[in-house]
Legacy VTK file of the C-alpha trace (Angstrom):
# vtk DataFile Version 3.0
C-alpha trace
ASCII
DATASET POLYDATA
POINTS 164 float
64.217 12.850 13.860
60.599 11.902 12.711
57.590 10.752 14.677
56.902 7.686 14.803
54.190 6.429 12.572
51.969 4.705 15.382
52.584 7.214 18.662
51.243 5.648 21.752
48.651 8.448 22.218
47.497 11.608 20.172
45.757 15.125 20.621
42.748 15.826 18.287
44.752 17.208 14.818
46.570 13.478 15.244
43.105 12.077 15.290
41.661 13.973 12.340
44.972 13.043 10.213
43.717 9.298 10.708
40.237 9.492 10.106
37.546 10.557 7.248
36.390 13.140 9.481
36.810 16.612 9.425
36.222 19.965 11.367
33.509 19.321 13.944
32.877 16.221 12.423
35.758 14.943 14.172
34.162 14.069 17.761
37.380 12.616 19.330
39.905 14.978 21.594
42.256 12.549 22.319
43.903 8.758 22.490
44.739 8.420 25.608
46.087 4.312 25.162
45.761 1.610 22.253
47.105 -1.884 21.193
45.919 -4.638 18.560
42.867 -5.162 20.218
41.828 -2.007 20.787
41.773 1.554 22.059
40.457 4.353 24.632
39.496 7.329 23.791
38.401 10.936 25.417
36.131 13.633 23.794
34.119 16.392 24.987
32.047 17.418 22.005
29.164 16.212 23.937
29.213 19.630 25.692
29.953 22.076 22.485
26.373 23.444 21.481
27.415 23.481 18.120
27.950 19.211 17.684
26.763 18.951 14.568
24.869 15.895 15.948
22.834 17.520 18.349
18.996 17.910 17.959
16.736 19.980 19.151
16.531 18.024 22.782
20.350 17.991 22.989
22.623 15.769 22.078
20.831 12.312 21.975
22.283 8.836 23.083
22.332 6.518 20.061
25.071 9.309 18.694
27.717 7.111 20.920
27.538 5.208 18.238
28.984 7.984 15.826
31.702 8.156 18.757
32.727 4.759 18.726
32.771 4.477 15.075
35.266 7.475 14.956
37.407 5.276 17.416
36.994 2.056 15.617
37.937 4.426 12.300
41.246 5.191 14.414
42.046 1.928 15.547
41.829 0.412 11.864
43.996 3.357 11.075
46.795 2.411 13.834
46.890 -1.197 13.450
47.548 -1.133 9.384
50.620 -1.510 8.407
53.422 1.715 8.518
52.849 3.980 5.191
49.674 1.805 4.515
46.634 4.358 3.081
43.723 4.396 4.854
41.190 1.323 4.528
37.572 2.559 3.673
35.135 0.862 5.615
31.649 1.330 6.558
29.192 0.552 9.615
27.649 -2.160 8.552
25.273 -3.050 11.759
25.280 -2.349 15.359
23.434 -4.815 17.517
22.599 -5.618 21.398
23.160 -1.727 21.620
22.011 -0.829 25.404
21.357 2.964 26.089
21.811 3.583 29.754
21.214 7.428 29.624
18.606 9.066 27.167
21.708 11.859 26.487
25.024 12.109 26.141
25.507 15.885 26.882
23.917 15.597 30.383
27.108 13.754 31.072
29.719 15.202 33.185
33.840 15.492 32.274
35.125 14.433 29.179
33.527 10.931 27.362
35.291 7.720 27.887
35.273 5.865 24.025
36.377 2.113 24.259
36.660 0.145 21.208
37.716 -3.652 21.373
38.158 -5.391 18.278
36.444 -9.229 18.450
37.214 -10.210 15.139
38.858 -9.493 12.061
39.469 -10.688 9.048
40.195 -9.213 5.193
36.343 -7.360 4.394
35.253 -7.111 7.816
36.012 -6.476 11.871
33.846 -6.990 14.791
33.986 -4.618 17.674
32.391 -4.199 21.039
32.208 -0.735 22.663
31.137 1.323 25.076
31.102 5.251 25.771
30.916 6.286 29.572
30.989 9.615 31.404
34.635 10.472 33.139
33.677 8.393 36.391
33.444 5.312 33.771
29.328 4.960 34.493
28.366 3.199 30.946
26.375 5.469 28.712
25.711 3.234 25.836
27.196 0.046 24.991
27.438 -3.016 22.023
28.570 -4.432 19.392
29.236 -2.789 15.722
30.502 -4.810 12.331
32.697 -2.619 9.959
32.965 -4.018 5.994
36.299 -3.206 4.900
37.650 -2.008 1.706
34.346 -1.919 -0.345
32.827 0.340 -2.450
29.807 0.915 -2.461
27.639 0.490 -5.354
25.106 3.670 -5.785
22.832 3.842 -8.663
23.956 6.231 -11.681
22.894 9.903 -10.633
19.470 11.339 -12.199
19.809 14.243 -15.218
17.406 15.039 -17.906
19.184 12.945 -20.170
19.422 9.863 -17.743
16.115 9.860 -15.524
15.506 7.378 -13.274
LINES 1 165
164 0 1 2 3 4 5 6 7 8 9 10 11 12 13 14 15 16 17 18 19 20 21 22 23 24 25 26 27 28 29 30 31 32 33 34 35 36 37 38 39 40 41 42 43 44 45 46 47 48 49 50 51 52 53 54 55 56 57 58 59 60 61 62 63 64 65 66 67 68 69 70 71 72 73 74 75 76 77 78 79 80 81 82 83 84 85 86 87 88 89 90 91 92 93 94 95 96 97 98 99 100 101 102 103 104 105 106 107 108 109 110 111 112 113 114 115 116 117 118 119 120 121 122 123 124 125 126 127 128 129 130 131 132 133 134 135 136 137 138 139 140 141 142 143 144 145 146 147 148 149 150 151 152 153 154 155 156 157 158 159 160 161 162 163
C-alpha cells in the first residue's frame, strides 16, 4: 500500500521532501491541518541556538516572514496536482507586515504558522499570514505575493575574460 500523495498532516522529513529547504534551513516541525486555502503549521526552531537566522540579539521578528514563506512553499506544494514537480516561486513583496513582539525566540511552546491563500492565479498567489506563540498571541502578521514559475534573470557571472 503507498501513502497517499497529499497526507492530511506531516512530521518535519515530510516537510523538507516538499520544500527547497534543507537541513536547518527547514524551519517547519510539522503540518498539523491544510486545505485549498490554506494551512497551519508548528515549529520550534525559534528556540534552537543554532537557527541559522538568528543574530547576535536572538532570533529577530521580521524572520516570521522566512516561516511563513516555508509554509506558503508547502501549501503550493500540496495543492498542485498528484506527481506534479515542484513550482519555483519567489517572495516577491510582503506588505502591511505588523510586528507585535521585537523576537520570536522569547516566545514560549512551539510557533503557530498560518498561511491563507487570497488569490491565485498562473505566475502569482496572494497570501495572508500570521505566526503566533502556542497560546495563539499574534507575533507578526500580513500579507506576502509569491511569482510563480519564473526564472530569474541574473546577469552573466564576472571572469577575466568576461568582466563586468
Amino acid at each position: 500500500m503507498t501513502a497517499p500523495a497529499h497526507p492530511p498532516t506531516l512530521g518535519r522529513d515530510g516537510i523538507a521532501e516538499r520544500i527547497p529547504h534543507a537541513g536547518s534551513m527547514c524551519l517547519l516541525d510539522a503540518l498539523e491541518a491544510w486545505d485549498a486555502e490554506g494551512l497551519l503549521c508548528r515549529a520550534s526552531s525559534h528556540h534552537d541556538p543554532a537557527n541559522p537566522l538568528r543574530s547576535p540579539q536572538g532570533l529577530l521578528a521580521p524572520v516570521a516572514i522566512e516561516y511563513a514563506a516555508q509554509a506558503m512553499a508547502l501549501h503550493g506544494a500540496l495543492t498542485a496536482a498528484p506527481g506534479t514537480p515542484p513550482r519555483p516561486g519567489y517572495l516577491a513583496a510582503v506588505r502591511g507586515v505588523v510586528l507585535h513582539q521585537p523576537r520570536l525566540d522569547t516566545a514560549a511552546g512551539p510557533l503557530r504558522v498560518q498561511a491563507r491563500r487570497q488569490a491565485a492565479a498562473e505566475q502569482q498567489a496572494i497570501y495572508s499570514f500570521s505566526v503566533a506563540d502556542a497560546e495563539g498571541r499574534p507575533l507578526v502578521e500580513g500579507r506576502a505575493t509569491v511569482v510563480l514559475n519564473t526564472p530569474l534573470n541574473l546577469p552573466p557571472a564576472t571572469s577575466p575574460e568576461n568582466p563586468t
